[in-house]
N, C-alpha and C positions, 0 to 999 in steps of 0.2 A: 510263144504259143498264141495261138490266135485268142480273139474273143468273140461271146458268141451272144447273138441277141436273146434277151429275157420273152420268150414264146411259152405260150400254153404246153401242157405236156405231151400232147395229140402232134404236135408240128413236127416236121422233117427232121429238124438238127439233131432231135433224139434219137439215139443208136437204138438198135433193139436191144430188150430186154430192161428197161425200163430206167436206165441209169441217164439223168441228164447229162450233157454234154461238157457242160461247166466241171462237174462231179468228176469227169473223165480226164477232162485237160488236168485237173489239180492234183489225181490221183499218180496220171502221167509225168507231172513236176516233183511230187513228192519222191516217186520210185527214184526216176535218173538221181536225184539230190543224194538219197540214200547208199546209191550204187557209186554215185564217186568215189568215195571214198575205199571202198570197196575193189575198186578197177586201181585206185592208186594204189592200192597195199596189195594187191598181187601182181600187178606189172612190177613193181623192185622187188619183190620178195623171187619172182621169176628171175629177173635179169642178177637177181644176187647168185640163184642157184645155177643159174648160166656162167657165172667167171668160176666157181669151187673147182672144176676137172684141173683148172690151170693154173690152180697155187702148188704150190711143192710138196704141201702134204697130202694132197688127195691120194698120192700114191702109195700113202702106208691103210688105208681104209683095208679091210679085209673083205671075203667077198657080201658078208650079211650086209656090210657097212653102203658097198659098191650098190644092190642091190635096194636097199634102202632111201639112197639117195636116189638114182632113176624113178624110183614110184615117186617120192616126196618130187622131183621134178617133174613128172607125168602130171603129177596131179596139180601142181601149178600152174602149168603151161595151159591145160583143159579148162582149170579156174579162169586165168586169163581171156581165153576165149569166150569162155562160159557169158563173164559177169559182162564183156565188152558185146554180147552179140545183140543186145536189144538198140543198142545206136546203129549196128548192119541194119535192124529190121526196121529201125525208124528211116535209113538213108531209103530204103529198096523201096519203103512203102510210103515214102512222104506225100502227102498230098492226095491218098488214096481211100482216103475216107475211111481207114483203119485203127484209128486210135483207142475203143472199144478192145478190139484184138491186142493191140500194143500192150494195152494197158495190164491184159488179162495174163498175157507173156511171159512182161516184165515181169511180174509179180511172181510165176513161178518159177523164170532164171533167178530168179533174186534169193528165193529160198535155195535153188541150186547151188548158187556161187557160195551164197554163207556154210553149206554144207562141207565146199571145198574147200573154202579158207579153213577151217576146223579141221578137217580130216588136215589139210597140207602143213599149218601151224603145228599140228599136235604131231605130224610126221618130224616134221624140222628138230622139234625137242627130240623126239626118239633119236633122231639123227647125233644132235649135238651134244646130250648129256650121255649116250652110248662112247662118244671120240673119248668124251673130260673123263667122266666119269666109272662107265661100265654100262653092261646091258642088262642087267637084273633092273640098276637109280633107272635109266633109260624108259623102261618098261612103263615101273611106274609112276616115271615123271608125267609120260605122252598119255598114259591111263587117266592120270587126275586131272590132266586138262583137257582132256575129253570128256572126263562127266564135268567138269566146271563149265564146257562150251554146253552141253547140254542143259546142266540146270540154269547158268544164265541167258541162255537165246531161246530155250524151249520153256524153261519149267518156271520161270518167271510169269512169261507173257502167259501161258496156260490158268496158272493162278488169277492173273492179273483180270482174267476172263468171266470170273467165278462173280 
């Protein structure tokens, strides 16, 4: 990341809208750092759900099961793109005085991506405790980690706001 000289707030470096440039780059460091981790647990969590068709048991899944699995893969595959699209917008736009944009972006692919990890995570459980288990446990397994994703990524930070 570049650095940028300490200027009055009237001067050029500052984007519109009032957010110094320092403020922007850091905010810019912080998302990417955030989203790693994020890009890494849905690219394997992807390429996991990419080898299941060609284990030997895929082919006793019935069709709720078959069905199932496609969306849980849909929805990782879009995750993956999702959470990786702000490094396209960073390659396309580099050097283009965009980083104000970037910034404002990331910030709402990010909520994207984490929506998809959740939905794709809490699919996966429906997936796997429906094979072990049954589709009633299944149900309610992917049920409770879906209000658990929601009280800990929403109803936390919500609170935490008060």
């Amino acid at each position: 990341m570049g650095t940028f000289r300490h200027l009055p707030p009237d001067e050029s470096d500052q984007p519109p809208g009032g957010i110094p440039a320092e403020r922007i780059d850091r905010n810019w460091t912080e998302l990417i750092q955030e989203m790693r981790s994020t890009q890494t647990g849905m690219q394997v969590l992807t390429a996991f759900l990419l080898t299941l068709p060609f284990s030997d048991t895929f082919d006793t899944l019935d069709d709720v099961q078959r069905t199932a699995y496609l969306l849980v893969l849909a929805r990782a595959v879009t995750g993956t793109a999702v959470v990786m699209s702000p490094i396209a917008h960073h390659r396309v736009l580099f050097r283009r005085g965009r980083r104000p944009w970037l910034v404002a972006t990331a910030d709402r692919v990010a909520r994207t991506a984490l929506a998809l990890v959740a939905l794709t995570t809490c699919g996966v459980l429906l997936l796997t405790v429906d094979v072990v288990v049954g589709r009633a446990a299944a149900v309610v397994a992917a049920t409770a980690a879906l209000v658990g994703y929601l009280a800990l990524w929403v109803g936390v930070p919500l609170r935490g706001r008060r």
